[in-house]
C-alpha positions as CSV (number, residue, x, y, z in Angstrom):
1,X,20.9,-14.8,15.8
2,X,20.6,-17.3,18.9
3,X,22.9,-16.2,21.9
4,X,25.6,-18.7,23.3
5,X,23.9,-20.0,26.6
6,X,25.3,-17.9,29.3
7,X,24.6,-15.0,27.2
8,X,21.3,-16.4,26.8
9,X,20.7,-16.7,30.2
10,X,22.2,-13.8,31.7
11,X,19.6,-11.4,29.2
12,X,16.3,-13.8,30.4
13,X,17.6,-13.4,33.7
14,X,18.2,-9.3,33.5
15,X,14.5,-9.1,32.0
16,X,13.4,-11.2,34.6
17,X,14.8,-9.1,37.4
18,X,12.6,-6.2,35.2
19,X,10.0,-8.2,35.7
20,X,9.8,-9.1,38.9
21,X,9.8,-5.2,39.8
22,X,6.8,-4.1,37.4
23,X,9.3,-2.7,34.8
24,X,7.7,-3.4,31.3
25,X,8.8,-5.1,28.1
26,X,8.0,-1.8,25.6
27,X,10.6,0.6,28.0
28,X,14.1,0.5,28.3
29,X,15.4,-0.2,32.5
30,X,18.3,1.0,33.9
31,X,20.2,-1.9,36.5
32,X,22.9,-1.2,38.5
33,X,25.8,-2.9,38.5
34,X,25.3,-4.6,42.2
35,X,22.0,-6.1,40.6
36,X,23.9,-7.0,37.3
37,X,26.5,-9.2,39.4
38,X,23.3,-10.9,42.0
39,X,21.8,-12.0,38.6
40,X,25.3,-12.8,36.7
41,X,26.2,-15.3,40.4
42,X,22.8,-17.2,39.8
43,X,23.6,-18.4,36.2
44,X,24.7,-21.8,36.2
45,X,28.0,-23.0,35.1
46,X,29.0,-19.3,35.0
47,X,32.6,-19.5,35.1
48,X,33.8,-23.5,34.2
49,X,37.2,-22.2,32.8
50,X,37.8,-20.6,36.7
51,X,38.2,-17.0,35.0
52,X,38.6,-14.2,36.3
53,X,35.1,-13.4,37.5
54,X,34.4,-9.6,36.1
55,X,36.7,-10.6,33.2
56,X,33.9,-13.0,32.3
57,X,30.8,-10.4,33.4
58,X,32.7,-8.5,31.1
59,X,32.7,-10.1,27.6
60,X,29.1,-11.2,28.3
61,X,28.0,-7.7,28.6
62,X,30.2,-6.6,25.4
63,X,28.1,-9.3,23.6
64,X,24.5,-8.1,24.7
65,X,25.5,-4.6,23.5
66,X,27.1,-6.0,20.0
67,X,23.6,-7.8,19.8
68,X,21.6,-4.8,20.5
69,X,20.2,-6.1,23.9
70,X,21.6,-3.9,26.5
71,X,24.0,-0.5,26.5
72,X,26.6,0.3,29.6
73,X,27.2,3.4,30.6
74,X,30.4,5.5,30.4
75,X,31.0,5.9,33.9
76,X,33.0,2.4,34.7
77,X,34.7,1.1,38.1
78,X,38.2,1.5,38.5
79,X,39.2,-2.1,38.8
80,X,41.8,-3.6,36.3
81,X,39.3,-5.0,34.9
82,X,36.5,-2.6,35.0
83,X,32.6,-3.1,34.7
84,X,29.6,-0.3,33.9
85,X,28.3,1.0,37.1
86,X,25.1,1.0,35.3
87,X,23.4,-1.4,32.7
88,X,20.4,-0.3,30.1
89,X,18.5,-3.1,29.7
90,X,16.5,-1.9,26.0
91,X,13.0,-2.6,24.9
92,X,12.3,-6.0,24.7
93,X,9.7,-5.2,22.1
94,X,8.4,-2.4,20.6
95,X,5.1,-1.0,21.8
96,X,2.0,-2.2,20.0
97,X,0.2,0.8,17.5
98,X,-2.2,2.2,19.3
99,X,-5.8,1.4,17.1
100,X,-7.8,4.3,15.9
101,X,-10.0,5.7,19.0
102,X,-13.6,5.2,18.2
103,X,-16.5,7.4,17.9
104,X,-17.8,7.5,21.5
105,X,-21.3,7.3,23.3
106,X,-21.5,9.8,24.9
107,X,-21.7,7.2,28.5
108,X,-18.1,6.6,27.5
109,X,-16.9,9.9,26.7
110,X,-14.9,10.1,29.6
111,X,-12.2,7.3,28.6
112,X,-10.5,9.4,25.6
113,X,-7.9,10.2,27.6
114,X,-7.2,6.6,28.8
115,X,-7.5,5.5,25.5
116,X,-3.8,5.4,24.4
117,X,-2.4,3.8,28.0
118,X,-5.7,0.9,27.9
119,X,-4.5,-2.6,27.4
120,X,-5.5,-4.1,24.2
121,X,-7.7,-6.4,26.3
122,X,-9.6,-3.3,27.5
123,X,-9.6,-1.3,24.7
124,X,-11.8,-4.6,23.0
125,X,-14.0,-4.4,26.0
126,X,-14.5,-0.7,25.8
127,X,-15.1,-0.8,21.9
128,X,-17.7,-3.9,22.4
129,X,-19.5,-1.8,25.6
130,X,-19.6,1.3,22.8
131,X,-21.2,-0.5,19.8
132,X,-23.8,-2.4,22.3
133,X,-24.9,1.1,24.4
134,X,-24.9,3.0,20.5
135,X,-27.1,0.3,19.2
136,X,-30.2,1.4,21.7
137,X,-30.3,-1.5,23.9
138,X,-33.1,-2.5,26.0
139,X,-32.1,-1.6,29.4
140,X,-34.2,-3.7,31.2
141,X,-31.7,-4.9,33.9
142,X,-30.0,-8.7,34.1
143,X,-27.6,-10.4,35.9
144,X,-24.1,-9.5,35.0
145,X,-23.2,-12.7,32.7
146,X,-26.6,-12.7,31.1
147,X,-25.7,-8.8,29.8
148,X,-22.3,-9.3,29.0
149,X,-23.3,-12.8,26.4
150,X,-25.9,-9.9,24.9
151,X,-22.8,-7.5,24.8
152,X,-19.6,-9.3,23.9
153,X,-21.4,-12.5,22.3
154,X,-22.8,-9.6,20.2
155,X,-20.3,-6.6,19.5
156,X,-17.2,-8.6,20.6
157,X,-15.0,-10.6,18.6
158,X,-15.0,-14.8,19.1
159,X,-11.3,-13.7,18.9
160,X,-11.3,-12.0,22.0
161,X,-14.5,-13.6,23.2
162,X,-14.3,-17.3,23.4
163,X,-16.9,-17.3,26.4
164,X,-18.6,-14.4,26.5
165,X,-21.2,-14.7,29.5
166,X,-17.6,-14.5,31.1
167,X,-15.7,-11.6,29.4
168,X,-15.6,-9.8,32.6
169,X,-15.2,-12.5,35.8
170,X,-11.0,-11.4,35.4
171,X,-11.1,-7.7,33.6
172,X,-11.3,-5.5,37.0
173,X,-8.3,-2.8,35.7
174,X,-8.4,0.7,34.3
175,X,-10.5,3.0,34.9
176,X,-13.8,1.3,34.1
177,X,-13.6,-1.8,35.0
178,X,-11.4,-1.9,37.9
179,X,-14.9,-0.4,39.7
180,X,-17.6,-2.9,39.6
181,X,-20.4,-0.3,40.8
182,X,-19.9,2.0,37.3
183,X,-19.9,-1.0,35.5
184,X,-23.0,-2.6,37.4
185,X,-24.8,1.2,36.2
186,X,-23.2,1.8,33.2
187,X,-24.6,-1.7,31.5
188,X,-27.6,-1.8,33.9
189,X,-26.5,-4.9,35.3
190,X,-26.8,-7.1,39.0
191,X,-24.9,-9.4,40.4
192,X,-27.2,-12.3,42.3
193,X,-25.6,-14.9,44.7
194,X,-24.8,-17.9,43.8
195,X,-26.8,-20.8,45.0
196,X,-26.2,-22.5,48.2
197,X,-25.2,-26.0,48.0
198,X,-26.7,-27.9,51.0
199,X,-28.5,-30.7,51.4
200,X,-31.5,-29.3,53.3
201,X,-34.6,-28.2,51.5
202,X,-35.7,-25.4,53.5
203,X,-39.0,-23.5,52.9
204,X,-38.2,-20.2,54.4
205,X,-37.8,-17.1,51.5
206,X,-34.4,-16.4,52.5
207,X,-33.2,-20.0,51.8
208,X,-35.3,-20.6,48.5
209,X,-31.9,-21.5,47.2
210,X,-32.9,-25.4,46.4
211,X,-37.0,-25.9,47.9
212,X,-39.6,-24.0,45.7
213,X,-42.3,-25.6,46.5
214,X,-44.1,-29.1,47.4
215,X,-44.1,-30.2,43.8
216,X,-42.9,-33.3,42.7
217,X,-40.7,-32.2,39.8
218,X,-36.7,-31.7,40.1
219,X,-35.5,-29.0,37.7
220,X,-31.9,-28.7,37.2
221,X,-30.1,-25.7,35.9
222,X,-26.6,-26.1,34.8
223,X,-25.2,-22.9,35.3
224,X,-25.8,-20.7,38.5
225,X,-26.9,-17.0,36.9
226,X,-29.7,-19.0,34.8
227,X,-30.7,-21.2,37.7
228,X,-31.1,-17.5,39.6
229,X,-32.6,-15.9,37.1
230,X,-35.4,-19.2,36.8
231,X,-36.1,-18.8,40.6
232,X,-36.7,-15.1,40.8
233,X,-39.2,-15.8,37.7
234,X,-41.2,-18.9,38.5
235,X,-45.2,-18.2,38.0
236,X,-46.9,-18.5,41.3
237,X,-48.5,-22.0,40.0
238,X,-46.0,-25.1,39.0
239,X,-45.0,-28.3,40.0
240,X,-41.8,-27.8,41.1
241,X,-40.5,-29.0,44.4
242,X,-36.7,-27.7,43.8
243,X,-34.4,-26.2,41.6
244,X,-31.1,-27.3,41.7
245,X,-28.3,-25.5,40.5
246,X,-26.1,-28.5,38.0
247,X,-22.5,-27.5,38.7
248,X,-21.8,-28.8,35.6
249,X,-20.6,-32.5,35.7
250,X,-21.0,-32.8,39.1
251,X,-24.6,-33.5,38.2
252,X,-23.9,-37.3,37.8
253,X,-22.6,-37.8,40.8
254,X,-24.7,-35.5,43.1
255,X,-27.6,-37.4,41.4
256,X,-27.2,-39.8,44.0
257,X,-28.5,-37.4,46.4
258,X,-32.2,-38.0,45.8
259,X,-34.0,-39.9,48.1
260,X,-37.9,-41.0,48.0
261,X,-38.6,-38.8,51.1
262,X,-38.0,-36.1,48.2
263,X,-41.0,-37.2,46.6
264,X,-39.3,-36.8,42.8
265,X,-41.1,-38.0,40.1
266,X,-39.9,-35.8,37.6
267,X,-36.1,-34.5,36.4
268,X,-36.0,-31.6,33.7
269,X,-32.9,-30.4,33.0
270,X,-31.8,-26.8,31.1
271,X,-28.4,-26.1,30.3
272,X,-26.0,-24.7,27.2
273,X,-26.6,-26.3,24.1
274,X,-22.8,-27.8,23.1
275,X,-21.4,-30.9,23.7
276,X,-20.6,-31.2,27.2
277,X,-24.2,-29.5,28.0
278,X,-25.6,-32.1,26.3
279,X,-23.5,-35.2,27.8
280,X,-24.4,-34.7,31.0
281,X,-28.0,-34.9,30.8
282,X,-27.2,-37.6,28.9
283,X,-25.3,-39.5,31.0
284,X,-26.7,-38.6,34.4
285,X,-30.3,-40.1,33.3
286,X,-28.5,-43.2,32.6
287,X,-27.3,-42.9,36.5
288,X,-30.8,-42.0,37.4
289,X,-32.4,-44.9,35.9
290,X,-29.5,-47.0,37.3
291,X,-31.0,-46.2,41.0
292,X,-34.4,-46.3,39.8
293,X,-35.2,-42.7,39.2
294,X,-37.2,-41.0,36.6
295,X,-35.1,-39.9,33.4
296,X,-33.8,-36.6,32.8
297,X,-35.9,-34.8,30.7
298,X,-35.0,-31.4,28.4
299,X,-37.1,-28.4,29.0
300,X,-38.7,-28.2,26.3
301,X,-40.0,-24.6,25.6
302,X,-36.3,-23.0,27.1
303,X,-34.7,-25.3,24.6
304,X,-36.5,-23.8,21.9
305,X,-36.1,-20.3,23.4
306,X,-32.7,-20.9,23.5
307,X,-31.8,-22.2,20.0
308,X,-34.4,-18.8,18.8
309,X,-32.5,-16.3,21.1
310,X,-29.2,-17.1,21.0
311,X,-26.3,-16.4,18.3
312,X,-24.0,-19.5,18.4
313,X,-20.3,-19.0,18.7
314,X,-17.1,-21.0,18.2
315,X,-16.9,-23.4,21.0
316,X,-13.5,-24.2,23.3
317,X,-11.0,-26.7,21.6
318,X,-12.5,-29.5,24.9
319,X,-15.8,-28.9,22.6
320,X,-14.8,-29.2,19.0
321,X,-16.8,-30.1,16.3
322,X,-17.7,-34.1,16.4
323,X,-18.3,-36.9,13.8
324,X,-22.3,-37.0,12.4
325,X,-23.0,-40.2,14.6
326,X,-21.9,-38.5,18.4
327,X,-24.1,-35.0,17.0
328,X,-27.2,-36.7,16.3
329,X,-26.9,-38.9,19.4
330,X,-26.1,-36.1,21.5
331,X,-29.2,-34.0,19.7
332,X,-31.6,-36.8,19.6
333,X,-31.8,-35.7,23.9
334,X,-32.9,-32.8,22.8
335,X,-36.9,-31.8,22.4
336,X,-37.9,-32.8,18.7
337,X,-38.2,-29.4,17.3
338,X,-34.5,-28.5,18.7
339,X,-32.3,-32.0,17.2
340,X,-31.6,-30.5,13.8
341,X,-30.5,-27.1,15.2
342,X,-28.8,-29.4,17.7
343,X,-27.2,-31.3,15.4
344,X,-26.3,-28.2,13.2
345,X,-24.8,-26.4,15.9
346,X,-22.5,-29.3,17.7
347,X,-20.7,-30.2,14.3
348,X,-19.9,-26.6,13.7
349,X,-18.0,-26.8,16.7
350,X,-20.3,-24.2,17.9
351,X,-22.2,-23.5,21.0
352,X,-25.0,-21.9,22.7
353,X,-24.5,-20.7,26.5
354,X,-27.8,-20.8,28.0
355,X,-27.6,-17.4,29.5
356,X,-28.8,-15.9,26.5
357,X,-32.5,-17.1,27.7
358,X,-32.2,-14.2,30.1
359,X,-33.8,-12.8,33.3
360,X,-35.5,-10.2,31.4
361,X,-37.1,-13.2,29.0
362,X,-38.2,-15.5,31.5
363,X,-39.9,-12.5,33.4
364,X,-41.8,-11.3,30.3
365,X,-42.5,-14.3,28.7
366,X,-45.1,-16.9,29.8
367,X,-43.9,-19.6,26.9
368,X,-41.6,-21.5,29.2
369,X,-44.0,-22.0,31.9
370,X,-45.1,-25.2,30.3
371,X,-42.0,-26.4,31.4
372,X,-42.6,-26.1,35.2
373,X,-46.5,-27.4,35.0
């Protein structure tokens, strides 16, 4: 039944007070009656009639209780008009079930008894982190969002995983994850710097973070842990001169950067496989050729790792599913071999982030090297 408004707002205002002191929804809070009058003053348009002020406190309070919302106590003041000198404010809600515990690996053991008081956000993480050690991973270490697409793009749920290269950038509570060195062990994972963003092209070792050598080629990496991961793993021969990290959109504009003291003859570009990783390739080589550079070019033999290695999920509602035409204009960027998976995977609505070509790939393979010759 829907509450008269200053009912209404005196109960959102007494569970905001809660709030505001860490007091949570599933638990009932006692209030005292000094904080039930400070919340009562701020409601607006309290008291139009010019009642007597408690009278008014009063009959709001009797309502909450006939509703179920709140209980007074016994113990009252001894005005004429007398008020609880306490308030229990009950359970907004009731406390979710607490999901069966799973089986452990032994690595996890140790959260059983944090099970029951996890969050339902970590309890998803810690279930995904079990199925992924039980399945005998290869432990070869990667950066932190190339292992956690191979975890929660894998074990996790697109539910609860609509991004999974970034399921933990903003889960640091609870035991686990509130200590980024056991997590950094327990899923054998690093986390590199991101790449400087300068306009100097430096050759000293410590500031490889845009010159790699006196090769004419520009290759552009649209996110930063795959532009890291490409650096640390370029073969001693290519014709690279840098490797810049995309930024995402901020590739058409920064574009404009290139001069012809930069000696760039050649743009290849690598990024996720969806339809706003695919735009901007798109539309910066149209910028490029504006100014009179070269095209943007795809990399042809990380494309193909990518559409091989990776398992596509449901993409964010910015990238959802497109009309035949935009797909196969979109695809047709792509390296030959890659356009129908292309095309396939952009009017799924689906995507492919391209951290699943991953440190420990471009290290042991020599297939993409093609790309950088």
């Amino acid at each position: 039944m829907e509450l008269p408004r200053r009912e209404s707002e005196l109960i959102t205002r007494l569970r905001a007070w809660a709030k505001a002191r860490g007091r949570s929804p599933y638990g009932n809070v006692w209030i005292p009656l000094d904080e039930v009058l400070g919340v009562f003053h701020r409601i607006p348009h309290r008291n139009v009639a010019e009642a007597f002020e408690p009278a008014v406190l009063a009959g709001l309070l009797s309502a909450l209780e006939s509703n179920g919302l709140i209980e007074q106590t016994r113990q009252r003041t001894a005005e004429k008009v007398s008020l609880p000198l306490k308030v229990k404010l009950l359970a907004e809600r009731q406390r979710p079930a607490v999901p069966p515990m799973p089986m452990w690996h032994p690595a996890l053991s140790w959260l059983a008894t944090s099970w029951t008081t996890a969050s339902s956000k970590q309890r998803a993480a810690y279930i995904a982190v079990n199925r992924w050690l039980k399945s005998g991973p290869d432990l070869f270490a990667l950066p932190l969002r190339e292992r956690c697409l191979e975890i929660f793009g894998t074990f996790g749920s697109e539910e609860d995983y609509l991004m999974p290269e970034k399921a933990l950038d903003d889960l640091n509570s609870g035991p686990l994850f509130s200590d980024a060195a056991r997590v950094d062990q327990l899923l054998h994972a690093f986390r590199p710097p991101p790449p400087l963003i300068t306009e100097t092209f430096p050759l000293e070792d410590d500031s490889r973070y845009c010159r790699v050598g006196n090769g004419d080629v520009l290759f552009v990496v649209e996110n930063a842990t795959t532009w890291w991961s490409l650096v640390e793993s370029l073969p001693q021969e290519h014709r690279l001169g840098y490797v810049a990290w995309g930024l995402g959109g901020t590739f058409r504009a920064s574009i404009r950067a290139i001069k012809a003291k930069h000696g760039i003859t050649q743009i290849r570009y690598f990024g996720d496989l969806d339809t706003s990783g695919l735009r901007i390739p798109l539309r910066t080589s149209e910028t490029a050729l504006e100014l009179g550079l070269p095209p943007v070019q795809p990399a042809e033999h990380l494309y193909r790792a990518l559409v091989s290695l990776g398992r596509p999920r449901r993409a964010a509602a910015k990238e959802a599913s497109i009309s035949t035409a935009t797909a196969v204009e979109l695809a047709g960027w792509l390296p030959a071999s890659c356009r129908a998976s292309g095309v396939q995977i952009l009017q799924a609505g689906n995507r492919l982030a391209q951290e699943w070509v991953t440190y420990r790939y471009l290290q042991q393979s020599t297939d993409w090297h093609a790309d950088v010759r």
